[in-house]
DRENPA-338202 format. One line per 8 residues: number of its first residue (from 1); their letters; for each residue x, y, z of N, C-alpha, C. Coordinates in steps of 0.2 Angstrom, whole numbers. Example, Ala and Ser with C-alpha at 12.3 -4.5 7.8 and 13.67 -1.06 7.14 Angstrom:
// residues 2
1	AS	66:-28:39:62:-22:39:66:-16:39; 64:-11:35:68:-5:36:64:0:39
***
This chain:
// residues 226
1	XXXXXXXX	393:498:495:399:494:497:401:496:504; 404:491:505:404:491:514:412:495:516; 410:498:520:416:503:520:422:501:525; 428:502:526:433:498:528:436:503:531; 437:504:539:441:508:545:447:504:548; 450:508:546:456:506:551:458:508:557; 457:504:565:458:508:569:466:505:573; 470:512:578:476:510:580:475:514:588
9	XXXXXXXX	476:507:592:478:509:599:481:505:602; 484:505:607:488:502:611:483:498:616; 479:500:615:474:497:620:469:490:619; 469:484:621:467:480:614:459:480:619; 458:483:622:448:484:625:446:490:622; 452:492:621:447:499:616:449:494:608; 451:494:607:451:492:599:445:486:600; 442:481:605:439:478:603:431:482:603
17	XXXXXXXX	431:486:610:425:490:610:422:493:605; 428:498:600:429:503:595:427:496:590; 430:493:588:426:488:583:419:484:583; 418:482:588:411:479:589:407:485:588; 406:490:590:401:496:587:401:500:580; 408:497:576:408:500:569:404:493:565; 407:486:570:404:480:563:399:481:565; 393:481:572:387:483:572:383:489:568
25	XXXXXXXX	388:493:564:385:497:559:387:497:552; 389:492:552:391:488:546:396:489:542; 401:493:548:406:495:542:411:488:544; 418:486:538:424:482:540:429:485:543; 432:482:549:436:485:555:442:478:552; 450:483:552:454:480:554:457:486:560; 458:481:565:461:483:571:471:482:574; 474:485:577:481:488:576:484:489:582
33	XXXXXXXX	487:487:585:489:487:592:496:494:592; 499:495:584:506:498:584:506:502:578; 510:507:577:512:510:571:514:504:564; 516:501:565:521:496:563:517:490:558; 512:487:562:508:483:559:501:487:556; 500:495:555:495:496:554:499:499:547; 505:503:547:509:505:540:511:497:534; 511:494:539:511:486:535:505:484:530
41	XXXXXXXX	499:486:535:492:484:531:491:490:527; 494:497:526:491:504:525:494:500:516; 498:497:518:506:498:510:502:493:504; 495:486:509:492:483:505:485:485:502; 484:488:506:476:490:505:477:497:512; 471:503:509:469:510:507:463:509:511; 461:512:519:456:509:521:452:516:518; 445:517:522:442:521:518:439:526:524
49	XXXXXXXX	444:525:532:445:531:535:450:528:541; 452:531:544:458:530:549:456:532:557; 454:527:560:454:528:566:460:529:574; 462:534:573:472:534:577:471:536:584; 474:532:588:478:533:594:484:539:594; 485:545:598:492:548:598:495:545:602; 495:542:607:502:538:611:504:529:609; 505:528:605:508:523:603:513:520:605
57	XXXXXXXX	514:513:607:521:510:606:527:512:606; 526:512:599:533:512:592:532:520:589; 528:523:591:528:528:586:521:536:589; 524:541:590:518:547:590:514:546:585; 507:548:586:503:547:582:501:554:577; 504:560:582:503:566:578:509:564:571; 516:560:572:520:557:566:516:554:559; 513:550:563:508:543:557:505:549:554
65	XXXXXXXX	499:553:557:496:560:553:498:563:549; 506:565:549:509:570:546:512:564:541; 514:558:542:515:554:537:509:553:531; 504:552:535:497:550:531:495:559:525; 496:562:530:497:567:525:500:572:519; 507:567:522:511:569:515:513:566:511; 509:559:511:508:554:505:503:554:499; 504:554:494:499:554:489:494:549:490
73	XXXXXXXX	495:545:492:491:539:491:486:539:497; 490:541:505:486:543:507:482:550:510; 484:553:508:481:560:511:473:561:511; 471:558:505:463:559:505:460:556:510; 462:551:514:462:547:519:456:551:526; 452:550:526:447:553:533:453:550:540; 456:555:542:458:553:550:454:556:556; 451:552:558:451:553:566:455:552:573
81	XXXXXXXX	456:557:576:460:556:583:457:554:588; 458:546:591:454:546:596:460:546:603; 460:550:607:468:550:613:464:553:619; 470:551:622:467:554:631:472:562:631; 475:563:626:478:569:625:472:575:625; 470:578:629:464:585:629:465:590:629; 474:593:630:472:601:631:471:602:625; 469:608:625:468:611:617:474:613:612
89	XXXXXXXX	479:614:614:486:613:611:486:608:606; 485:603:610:486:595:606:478:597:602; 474:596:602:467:598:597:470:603:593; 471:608:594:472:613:587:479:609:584; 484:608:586:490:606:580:487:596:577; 482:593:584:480:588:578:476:590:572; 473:594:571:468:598:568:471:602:563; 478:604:564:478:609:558:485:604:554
97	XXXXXXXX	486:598:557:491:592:554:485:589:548; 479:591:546:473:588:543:468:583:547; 469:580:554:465:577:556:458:581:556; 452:573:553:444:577:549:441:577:556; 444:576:563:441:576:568:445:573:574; 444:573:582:449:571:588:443:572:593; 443:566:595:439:563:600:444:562:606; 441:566:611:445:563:617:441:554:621
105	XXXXXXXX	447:554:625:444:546:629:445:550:637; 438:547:640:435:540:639:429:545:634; 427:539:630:423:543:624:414:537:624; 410:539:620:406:536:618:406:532:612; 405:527:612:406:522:605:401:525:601; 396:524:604:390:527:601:391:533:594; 394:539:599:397:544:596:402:544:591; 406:541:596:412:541:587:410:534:582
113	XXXXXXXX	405:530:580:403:528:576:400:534:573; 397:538:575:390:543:573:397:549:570; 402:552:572:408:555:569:411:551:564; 411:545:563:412:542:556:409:543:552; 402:542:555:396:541:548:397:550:544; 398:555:549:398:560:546:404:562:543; 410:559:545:416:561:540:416:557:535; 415:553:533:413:549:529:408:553:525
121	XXXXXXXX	403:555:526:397:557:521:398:565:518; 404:566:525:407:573:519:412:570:513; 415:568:517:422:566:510:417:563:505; 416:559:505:411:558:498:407:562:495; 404:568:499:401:574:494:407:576:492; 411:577:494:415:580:491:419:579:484; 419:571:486:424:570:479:420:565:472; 412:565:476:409:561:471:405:564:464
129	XXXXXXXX	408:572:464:406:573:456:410:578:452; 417:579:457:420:582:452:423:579:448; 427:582:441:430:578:436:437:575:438; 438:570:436:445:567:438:449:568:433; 454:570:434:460:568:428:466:565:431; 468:559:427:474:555:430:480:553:425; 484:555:425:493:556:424:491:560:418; 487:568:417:488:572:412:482:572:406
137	XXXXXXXX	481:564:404:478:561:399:470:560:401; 467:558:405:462:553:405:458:556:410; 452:558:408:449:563:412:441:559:412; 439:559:419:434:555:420:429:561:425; 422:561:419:417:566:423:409:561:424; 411:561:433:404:558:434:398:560:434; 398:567:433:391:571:430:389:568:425; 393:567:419:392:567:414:393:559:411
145	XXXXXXXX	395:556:413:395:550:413:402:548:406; 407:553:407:411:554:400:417:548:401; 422:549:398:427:548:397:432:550:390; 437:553:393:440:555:387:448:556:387; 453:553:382:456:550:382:462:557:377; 466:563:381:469:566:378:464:572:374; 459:573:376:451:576:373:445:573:371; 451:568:367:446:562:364:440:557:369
153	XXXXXXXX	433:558:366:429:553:370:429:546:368; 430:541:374:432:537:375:424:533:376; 423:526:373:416:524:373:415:518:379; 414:519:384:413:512:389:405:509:393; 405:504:393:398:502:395:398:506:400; 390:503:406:388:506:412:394:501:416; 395:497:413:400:492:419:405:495:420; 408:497:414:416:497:413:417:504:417
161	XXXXXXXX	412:511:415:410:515:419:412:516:424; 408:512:428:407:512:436:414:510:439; 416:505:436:424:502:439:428:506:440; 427:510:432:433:515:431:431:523:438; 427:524:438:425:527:440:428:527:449; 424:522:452:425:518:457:433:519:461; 436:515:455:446:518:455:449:523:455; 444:527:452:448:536:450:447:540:458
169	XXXXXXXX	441:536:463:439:543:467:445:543:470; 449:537:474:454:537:477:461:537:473; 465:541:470:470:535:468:475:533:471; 477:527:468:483:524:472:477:518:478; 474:521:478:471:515:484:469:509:480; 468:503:482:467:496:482:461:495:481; 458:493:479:451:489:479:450:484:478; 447:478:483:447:472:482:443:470:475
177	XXXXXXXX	443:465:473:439:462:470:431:461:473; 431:460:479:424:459:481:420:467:483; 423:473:484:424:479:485:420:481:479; 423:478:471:423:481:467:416:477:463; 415:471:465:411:468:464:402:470:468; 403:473:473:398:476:479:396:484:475; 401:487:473:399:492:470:396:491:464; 398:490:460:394:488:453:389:483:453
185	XXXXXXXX	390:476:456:386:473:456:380:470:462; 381:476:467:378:474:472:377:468:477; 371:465:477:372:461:482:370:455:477; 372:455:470:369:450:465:375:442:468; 376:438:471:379:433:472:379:427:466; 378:430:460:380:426:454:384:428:449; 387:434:452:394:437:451:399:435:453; 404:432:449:410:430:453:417:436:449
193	XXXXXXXX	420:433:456:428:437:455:431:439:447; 430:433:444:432:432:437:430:438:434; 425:440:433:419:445:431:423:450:430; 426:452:437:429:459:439:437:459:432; 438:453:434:445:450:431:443:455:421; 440:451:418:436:451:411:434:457:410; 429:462:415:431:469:413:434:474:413; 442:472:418:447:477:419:451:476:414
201	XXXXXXXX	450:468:409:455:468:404:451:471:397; 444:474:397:441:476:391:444:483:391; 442:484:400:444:493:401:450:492:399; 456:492:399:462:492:398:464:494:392; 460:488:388:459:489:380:457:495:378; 453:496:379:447:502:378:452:509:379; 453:508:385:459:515:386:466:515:383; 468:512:380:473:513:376:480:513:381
209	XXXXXXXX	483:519:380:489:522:382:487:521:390; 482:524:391:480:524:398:478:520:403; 477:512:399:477:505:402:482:504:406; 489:510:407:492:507:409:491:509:417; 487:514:417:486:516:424:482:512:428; 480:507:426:475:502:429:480:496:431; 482:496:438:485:491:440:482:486:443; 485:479:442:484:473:447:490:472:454
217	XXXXXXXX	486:472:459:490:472:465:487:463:467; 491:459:465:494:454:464:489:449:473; 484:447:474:481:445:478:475:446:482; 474:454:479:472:459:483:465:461:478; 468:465:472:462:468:468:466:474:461; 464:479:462:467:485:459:467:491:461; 468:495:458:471:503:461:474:506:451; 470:512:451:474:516:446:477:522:450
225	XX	482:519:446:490:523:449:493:525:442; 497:532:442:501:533:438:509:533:439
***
């Protein structure tokens, strides 16, 4: 599944720079001129790391971090600092705010595409086998391929599975329908939208009480939130 960075600077040759070498690696770049319009896209969709500016516009960027941190929804969020800020002052408090890395400028593209791939491929060790549990009830173990609903094991195909799965690494974050159709169904193009539709409403059933955690975000896709 193609992975989705959001990058924010004032600078719009570095946002185009910074993009033209993530899409040549085939990740999806939405790019952000301001604090402002980048919390606007953050509120509809969960990118799957953060690329930040600290001299902003409208806004300090060591703020956004410690916003993006103290949010449930985002915190899991991979941040990188890319700034012309270097003393080590500024690196250590970017660093101990949770930023997973701080690149100074003028930088190599090359490179901070190569610092994505590896903040990216920790976070995902990390969070792709432990067991989940969400709102108390619903406990999903990717080792094990389970599901269990208050103790009780819950019965779901390979499809249902992976969806549910897929939702629980983040939660609260959004995934599209084409995101969610890229993960399960690969690059099968005889898959449509609808598909996703028909087995989020099987999952739903199946989960009972805890169908409710599986929401529709109205344009967009879903996200299990409690």
């Amino acid at each position: 599944m193609e992975k989705l960075i959001y990058v924010i600077d004032d600078e719009p040759d570095i946002l185009e720079l910074v993009s033209i070498h993530l899409k040549k690696s085939r990740y999806s770049v939405k790019t952000f001129l301001d604090a402002r319009a980048f919390e606007k896209a953050l509120r509809e969709q969960v990118p799957d790391c953060i690329i930040l500016d600290l001299m902003l516009p409208d806004a300090d960027g060591i703020d956004v971090c410690r916003m993006l941190r103290a949010h449930d929804a985002y915190k899991a969020v991979p941040v990188i600092m890319l700034t012309a800020r270097s003393t080590e002052p500024d690196k250590i408090l970017g660093l101990e705010l949770g930023a997973d890395d701080y690149i100074t400028k003028p930088f190599s593209p090359r490179e901070l595409v190569a610092r994505v791939k590896a903040v990216l491929r920790r976070h995902a060790s990390s969070e792709s086998t432990h067991t989940r549990v969400i709102g108390g009830i619903l406990e999903i173990d990717p080792k094990t391929y389970s599901v269990r609903i208050k103790g009780k094991p819950i019965s779901l195909t390979s499809t249902e599975f992976k969806i549910l799965s897929l939702l629980s690494v983040r939660e609260g974050w959004v995934y599209t329908r084409a995101q969610i159709l890229d993960h399960v169904w690969d690059a099968d193009k005889s898959v449509i939208d609808r598909t996703v539709d028909v087995h989020i409403k099987h999952l739903r059933t199946k989960l009972k009480e805890a169908g409710q955690f599986i929401k529709n975000v109205r344009g967009v896709g879903y996200k299990l939130q409690t």
